[in-house]
N, CA, C and O atoms as CSV, one atom per row, in Angstrom:
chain,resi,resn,atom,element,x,y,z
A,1,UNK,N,N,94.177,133.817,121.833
A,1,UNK,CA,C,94.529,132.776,120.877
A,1,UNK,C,C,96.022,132.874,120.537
A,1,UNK,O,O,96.567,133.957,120.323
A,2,UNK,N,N,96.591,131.821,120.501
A,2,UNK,CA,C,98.420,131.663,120.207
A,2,UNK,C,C,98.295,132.125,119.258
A,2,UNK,O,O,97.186,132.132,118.723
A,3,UNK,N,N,99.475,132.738,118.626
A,3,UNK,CA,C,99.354,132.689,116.985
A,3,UNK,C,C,100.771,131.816,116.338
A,3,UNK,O,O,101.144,132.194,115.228
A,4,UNK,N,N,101.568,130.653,117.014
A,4,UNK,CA,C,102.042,129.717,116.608
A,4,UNK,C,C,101.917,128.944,118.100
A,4,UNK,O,O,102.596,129.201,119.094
A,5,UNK,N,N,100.940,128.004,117.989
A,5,UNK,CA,C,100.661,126.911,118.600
A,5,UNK,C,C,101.410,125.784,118.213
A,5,UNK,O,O,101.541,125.452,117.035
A,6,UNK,N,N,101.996,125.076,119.343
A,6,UNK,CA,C,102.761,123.740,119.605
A,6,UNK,C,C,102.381,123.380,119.976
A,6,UNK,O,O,101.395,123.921,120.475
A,7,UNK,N,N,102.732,121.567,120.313
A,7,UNK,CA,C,102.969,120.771,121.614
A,7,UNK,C,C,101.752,119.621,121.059
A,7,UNK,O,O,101.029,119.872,120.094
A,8,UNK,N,N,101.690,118.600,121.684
A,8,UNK,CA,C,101.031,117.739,121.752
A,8,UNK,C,C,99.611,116.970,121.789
A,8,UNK,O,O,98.815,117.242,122.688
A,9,UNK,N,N,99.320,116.066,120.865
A,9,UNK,CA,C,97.762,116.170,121.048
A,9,UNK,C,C,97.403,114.595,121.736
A,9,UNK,O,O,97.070,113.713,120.944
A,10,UNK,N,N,97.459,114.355,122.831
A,10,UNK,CA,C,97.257,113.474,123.712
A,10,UNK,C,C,95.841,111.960,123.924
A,10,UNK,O,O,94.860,112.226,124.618
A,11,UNK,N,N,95.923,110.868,123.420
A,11,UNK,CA,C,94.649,110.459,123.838
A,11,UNK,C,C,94.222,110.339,125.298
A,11,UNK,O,O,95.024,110.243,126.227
A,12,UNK,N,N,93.034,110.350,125.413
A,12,UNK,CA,C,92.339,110.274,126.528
A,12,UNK,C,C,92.584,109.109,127.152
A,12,UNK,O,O,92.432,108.023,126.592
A,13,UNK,N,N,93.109,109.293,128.744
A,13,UNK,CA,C,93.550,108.003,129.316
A,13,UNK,C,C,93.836,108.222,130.643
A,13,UNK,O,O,93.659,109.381,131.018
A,14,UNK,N,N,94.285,107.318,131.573
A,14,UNK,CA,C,94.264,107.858,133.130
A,14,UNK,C,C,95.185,108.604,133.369
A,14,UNK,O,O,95.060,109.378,134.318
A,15,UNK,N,N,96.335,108.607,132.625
A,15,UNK,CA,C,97.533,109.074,132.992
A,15,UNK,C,C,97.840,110.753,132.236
A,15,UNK,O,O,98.894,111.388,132.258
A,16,UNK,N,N,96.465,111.155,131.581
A,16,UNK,CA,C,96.806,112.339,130.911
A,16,UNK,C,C,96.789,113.165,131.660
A,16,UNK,O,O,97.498,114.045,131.172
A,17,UNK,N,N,96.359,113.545,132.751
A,17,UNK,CA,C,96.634,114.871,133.795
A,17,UNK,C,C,97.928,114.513,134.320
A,17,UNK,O,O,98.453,115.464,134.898
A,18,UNK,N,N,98.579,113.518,134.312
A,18,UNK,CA,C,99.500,113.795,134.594
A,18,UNK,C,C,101.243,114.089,133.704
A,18,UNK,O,O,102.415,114.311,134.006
A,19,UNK,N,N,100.319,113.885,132.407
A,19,UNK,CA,C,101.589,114.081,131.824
A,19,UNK,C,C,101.452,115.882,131.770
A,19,UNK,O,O,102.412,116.618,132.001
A,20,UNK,N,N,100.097,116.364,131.427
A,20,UNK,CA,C,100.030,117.881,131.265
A,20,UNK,C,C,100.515,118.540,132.793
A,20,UNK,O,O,101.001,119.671,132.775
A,21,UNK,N,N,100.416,118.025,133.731
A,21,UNK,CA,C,101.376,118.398,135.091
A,21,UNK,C,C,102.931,117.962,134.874
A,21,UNK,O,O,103.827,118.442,135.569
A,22,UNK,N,N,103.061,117.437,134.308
A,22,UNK,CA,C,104.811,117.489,133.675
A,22,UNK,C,C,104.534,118.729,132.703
A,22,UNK,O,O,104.038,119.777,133.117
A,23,UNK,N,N,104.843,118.546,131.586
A,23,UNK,CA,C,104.658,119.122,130.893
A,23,UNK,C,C,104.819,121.047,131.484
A,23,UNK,O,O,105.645,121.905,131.171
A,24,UNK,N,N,103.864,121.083,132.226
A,24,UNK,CA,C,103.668,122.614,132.995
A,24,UNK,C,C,105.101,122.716,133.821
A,24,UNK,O,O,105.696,123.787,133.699
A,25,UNK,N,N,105.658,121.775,134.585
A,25,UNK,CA,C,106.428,121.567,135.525
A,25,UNK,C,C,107.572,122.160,134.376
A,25,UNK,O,O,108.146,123.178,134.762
A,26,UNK,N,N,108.072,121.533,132.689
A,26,UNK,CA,C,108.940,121.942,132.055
A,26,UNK,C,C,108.884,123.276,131.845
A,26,UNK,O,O,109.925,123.925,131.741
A,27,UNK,N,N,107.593,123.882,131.752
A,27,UNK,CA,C,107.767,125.046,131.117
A,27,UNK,C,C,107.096,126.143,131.796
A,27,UNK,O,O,106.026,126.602,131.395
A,28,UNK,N,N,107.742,126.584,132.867
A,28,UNK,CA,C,107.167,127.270,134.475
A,28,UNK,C,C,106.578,128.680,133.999
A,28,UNK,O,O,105.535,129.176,134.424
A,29,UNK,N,N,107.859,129.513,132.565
A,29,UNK,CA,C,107.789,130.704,132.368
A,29,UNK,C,C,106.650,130.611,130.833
A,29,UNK,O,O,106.320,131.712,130.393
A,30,UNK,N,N,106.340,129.909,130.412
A,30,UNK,CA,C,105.270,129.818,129.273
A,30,UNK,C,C,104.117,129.525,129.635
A,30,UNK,O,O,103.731,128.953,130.655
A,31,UNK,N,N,103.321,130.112,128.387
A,31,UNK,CA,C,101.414,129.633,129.212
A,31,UNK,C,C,101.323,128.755,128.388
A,31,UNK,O,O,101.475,128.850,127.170
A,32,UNK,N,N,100.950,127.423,129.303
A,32,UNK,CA,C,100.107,126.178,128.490
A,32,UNK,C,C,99.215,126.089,128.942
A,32,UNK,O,O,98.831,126.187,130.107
A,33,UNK,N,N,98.395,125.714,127.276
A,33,UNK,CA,C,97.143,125.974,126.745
A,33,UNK,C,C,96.641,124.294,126.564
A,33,UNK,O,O,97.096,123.540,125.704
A,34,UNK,N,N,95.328,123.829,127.858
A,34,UNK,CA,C,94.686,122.901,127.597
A,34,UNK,C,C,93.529,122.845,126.799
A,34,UNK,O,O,92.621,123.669,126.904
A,35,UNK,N,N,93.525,121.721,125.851
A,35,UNK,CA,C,92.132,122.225,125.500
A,35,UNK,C,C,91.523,120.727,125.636
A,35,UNK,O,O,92.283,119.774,125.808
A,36,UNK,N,N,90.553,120.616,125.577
A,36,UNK,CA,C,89.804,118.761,126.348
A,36,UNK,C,C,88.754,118.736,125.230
A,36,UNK,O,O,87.795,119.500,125.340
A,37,UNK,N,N,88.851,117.884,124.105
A,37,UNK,CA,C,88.003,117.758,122.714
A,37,UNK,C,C,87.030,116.454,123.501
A,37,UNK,O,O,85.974,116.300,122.888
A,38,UNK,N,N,87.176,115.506,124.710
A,38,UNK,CA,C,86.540,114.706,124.970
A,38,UNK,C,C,87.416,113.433,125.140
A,38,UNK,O,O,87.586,113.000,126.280
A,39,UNK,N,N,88.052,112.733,123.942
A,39,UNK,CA,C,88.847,111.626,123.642
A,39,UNK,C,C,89.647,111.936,123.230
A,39,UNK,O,O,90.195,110.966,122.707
A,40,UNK,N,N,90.438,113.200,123.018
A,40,UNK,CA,C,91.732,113.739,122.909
A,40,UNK,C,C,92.040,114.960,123.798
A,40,UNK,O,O,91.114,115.706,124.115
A,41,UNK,N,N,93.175,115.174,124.173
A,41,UNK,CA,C,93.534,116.669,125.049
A,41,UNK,C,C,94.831,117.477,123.867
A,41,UNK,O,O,95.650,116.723,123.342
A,42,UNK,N,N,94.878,118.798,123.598
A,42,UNK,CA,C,95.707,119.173,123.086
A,42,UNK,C,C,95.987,120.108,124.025
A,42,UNK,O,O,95.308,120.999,124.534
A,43,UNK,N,N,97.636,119.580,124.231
A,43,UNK,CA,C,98.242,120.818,124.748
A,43,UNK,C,C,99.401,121.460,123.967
A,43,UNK,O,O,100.178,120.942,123.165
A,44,UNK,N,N,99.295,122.951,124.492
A,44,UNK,CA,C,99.665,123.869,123.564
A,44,UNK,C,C,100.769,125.152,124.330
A,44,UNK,O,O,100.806,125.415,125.532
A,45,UNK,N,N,101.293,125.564,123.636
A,45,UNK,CA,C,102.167,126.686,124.031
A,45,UNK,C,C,102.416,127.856,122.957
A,45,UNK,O,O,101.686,127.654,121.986
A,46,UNK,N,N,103.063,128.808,122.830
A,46,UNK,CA,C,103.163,129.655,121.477
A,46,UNK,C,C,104.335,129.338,121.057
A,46,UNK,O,O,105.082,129.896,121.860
A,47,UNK,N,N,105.000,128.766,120.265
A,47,UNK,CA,C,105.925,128.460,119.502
A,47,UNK,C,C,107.472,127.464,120.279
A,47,UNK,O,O,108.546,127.215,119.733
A,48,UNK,N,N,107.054,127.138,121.526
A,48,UNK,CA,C,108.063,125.966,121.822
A,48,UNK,C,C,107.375,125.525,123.308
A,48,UNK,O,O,106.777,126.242,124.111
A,49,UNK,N,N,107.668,124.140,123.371
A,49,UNK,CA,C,107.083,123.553,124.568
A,49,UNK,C,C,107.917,122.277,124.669
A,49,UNK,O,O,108.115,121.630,123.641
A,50,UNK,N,N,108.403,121.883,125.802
A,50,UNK,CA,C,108.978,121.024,126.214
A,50,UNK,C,C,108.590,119.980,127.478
A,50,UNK,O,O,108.042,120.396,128.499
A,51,UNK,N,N,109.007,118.344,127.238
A,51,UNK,CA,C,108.534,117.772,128.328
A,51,UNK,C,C,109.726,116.816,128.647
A,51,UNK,O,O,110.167,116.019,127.819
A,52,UNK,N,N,110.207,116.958,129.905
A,52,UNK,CA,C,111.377,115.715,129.784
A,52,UNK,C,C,110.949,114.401,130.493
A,52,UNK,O,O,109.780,114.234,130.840
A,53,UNK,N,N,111.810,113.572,130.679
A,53,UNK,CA,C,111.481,112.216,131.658
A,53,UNK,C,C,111.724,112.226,132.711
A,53,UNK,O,O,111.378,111.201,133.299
A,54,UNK,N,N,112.358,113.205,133.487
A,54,UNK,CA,C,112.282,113.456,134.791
A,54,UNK,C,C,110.965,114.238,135.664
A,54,UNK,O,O,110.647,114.088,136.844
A,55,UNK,N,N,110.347,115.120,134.605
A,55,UNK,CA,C,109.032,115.517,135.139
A,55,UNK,C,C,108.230,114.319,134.941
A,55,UNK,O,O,107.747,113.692,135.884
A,56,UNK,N,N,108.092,114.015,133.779
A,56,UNK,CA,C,107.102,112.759,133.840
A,56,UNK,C,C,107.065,111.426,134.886
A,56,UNK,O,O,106.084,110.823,135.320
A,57,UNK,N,N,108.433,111.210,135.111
A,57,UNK,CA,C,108.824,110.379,136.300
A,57,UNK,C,C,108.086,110.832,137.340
A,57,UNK,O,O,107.064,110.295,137.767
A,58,UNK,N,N,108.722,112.059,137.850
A,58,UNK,CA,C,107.873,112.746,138.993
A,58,UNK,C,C,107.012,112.750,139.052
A,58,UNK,O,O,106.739,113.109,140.198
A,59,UNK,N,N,105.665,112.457,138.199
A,59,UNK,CA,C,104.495,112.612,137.847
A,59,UNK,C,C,103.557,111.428,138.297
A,59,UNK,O,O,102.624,111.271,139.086
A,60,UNK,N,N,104.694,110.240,136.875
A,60,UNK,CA,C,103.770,108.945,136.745
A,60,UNK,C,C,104.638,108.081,137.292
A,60,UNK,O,O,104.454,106.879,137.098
A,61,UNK,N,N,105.496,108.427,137.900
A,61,UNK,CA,C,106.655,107.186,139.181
A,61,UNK,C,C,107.876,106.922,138.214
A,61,UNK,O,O,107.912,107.290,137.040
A,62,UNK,N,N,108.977,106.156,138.948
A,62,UNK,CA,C,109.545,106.262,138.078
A,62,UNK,C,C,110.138,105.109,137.278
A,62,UNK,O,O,111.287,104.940,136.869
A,63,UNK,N,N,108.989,104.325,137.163
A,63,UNK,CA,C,109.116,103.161,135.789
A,63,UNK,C,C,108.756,103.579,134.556
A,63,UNK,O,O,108.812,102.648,133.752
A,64,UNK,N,N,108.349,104.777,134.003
A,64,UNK,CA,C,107.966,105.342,133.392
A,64,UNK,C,C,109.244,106.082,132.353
A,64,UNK,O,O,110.140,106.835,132.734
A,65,UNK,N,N,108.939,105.513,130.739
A,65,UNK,CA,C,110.179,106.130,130.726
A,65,UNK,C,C,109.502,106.874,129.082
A,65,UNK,O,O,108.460,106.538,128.520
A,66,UNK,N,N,110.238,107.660,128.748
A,66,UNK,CA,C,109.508,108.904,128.275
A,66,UNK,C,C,109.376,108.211,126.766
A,66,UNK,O,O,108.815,109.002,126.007
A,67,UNK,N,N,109.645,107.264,126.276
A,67,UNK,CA,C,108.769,106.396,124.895
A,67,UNK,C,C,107.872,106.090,125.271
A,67,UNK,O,O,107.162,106.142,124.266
A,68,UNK,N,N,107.150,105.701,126.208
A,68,UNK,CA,C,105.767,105.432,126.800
A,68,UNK,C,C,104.572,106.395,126.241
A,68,UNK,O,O,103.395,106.118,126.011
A,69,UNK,N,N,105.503,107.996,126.063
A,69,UNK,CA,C,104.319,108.804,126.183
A,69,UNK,C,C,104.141,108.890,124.557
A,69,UNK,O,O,103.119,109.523,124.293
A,70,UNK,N,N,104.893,108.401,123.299
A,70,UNK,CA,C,105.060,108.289,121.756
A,70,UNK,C,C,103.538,107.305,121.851
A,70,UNK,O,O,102.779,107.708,120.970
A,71,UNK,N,N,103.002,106.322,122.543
A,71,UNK,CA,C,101.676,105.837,122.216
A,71,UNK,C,C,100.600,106.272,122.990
A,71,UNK,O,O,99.584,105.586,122.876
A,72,UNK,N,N,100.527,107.589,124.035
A,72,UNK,CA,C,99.488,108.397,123.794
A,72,UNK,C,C,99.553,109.362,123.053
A,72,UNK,O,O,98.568,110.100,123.084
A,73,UNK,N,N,100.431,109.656,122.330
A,73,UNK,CA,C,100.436,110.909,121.114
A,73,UNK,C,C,99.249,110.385,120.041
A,73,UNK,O,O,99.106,109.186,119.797
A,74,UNK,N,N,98.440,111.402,119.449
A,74,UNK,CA,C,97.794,110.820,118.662
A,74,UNK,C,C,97.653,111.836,117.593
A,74,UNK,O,O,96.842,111.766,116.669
A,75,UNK,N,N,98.732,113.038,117.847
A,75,UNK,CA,C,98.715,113.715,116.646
A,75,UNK,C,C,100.316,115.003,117.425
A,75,UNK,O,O,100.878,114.756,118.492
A,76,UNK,N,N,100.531,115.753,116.874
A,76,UNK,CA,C,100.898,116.837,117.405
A,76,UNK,C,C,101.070,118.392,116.023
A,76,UNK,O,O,100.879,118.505,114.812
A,77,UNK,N,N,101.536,119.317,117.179
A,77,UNK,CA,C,101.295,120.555,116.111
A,77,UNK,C,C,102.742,120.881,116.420
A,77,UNK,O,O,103.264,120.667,117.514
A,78,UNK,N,N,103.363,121.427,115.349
A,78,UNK,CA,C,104.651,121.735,115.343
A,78,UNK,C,C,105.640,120.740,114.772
A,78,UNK,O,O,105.260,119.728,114.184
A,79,UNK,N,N,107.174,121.107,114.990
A,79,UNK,CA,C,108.397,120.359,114.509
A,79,UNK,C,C,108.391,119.329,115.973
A,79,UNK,O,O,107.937,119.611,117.082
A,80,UNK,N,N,108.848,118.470,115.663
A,80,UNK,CA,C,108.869,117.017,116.877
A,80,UNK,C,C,110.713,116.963,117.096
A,80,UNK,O,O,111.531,116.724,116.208
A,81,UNK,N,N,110.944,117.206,118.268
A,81,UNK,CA,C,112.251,116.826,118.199
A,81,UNK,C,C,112.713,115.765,119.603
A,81,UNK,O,O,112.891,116.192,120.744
A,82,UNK,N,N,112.809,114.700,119.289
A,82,UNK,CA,C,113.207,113.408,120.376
A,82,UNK,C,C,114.623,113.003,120.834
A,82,UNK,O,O,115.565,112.719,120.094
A,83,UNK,N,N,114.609,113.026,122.318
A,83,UNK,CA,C,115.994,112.624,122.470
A,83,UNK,C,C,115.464,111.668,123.598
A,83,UNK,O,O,114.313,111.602,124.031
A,84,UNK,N,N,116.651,110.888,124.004
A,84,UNK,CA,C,116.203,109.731,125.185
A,84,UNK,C,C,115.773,110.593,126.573
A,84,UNK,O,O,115.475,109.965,127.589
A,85,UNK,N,N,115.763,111.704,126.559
A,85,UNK,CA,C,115.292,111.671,127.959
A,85,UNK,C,C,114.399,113.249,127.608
A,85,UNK,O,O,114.371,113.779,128.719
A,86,UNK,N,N,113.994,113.792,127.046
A,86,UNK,CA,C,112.702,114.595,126.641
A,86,UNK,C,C,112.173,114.765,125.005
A,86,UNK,O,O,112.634,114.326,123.951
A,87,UNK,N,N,111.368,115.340,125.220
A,87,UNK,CA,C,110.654,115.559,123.707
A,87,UNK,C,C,110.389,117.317,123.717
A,87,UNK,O,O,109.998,118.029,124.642
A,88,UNK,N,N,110.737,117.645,122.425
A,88,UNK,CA,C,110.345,119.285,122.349
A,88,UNK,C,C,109.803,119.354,120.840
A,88,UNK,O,O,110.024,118.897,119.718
A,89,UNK,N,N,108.958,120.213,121.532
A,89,UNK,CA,C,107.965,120.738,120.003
A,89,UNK,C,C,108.396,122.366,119.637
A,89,UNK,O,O,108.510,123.229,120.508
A,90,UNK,N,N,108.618,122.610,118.125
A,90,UNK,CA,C,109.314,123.922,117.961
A,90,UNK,C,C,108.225,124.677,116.491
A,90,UNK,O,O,107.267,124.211,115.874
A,91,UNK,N,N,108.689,125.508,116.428
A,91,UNK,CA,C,108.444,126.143,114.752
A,91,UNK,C,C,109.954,126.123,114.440
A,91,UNK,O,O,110.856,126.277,115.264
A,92,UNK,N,N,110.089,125.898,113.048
A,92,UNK,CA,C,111.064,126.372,112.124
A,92,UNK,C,C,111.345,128.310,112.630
A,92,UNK,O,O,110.513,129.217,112.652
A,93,UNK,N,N,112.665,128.334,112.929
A,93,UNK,CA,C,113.463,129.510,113.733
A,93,UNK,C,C,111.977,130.055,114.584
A,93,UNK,O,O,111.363,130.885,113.914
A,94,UNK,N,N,111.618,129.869,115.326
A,94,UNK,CA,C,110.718,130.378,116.426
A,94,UNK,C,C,111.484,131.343,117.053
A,94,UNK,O,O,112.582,131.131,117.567
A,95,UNK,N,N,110.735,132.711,116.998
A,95,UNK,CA,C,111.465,133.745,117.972
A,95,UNK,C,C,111.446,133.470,119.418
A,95,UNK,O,O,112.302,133.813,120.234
A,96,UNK,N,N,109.958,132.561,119.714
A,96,UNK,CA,C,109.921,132.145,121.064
A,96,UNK,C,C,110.813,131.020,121.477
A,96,UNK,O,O,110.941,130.727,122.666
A,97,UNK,N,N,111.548,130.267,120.343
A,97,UNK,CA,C,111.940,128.976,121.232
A,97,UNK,C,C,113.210,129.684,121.779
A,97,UNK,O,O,113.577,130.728,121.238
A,98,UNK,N,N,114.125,128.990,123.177
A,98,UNK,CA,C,114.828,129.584,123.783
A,98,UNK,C,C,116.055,128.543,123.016
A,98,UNK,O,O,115.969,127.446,122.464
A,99,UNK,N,N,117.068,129.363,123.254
A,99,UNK,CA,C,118.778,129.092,122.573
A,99,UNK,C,C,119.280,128.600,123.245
A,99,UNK,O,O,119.094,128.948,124.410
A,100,UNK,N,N,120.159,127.574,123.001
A,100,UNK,CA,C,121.136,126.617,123.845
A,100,UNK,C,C,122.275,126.753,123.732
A,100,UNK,O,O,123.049,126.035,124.365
């Protein structure tokens, strides 16, 4: 069990395996954590997880542009931080999130 869980809580839809195959693609050296409630998927990491629009491109082609994925969100865990070309989920000073 994480003991600071992030990242995204996804509705159920055709395109959700492939955003959690992005998603994995961002974050090669972290374990993400699927979990499948039925009509929602939460995915998870321990204290930072990241997804940009170039994995997702790669994923879901590339008309796809990463506000698309703001209306399968249907909840998330953590701090939300948005820029035009990825989304990252953090804790307030996370020892795990990595420094830029």
């Amino acid at each position: 069990m994480m003991k600071h869980p992030v990242g995204p809580v996804l509705r159920m839809c055709d395109e959700v395996d492939f955003v959690i195959d992005a998603i994995r693609d961002d974050n090669p050296d972290r374990e993400v954590e699927v979990i499948d409630r039925g009509s929602y998927v939460r995915v998870q990491a321990d204290g930072y997880l990241l997804v940009t629009e170039d994995s997702l491109k790669n994923h879901l082609g590339d008309g796809f542009e990463i506000g698309s994925l703001e209306g399968m969100l249907s909840s998330f865990a953590g701090r939300i931080k948005t820029a035009s070309d990825q989304i990252e989920w953090t804790l307030v000073a996370s020892p795990n999130a990595p420094t830029t």
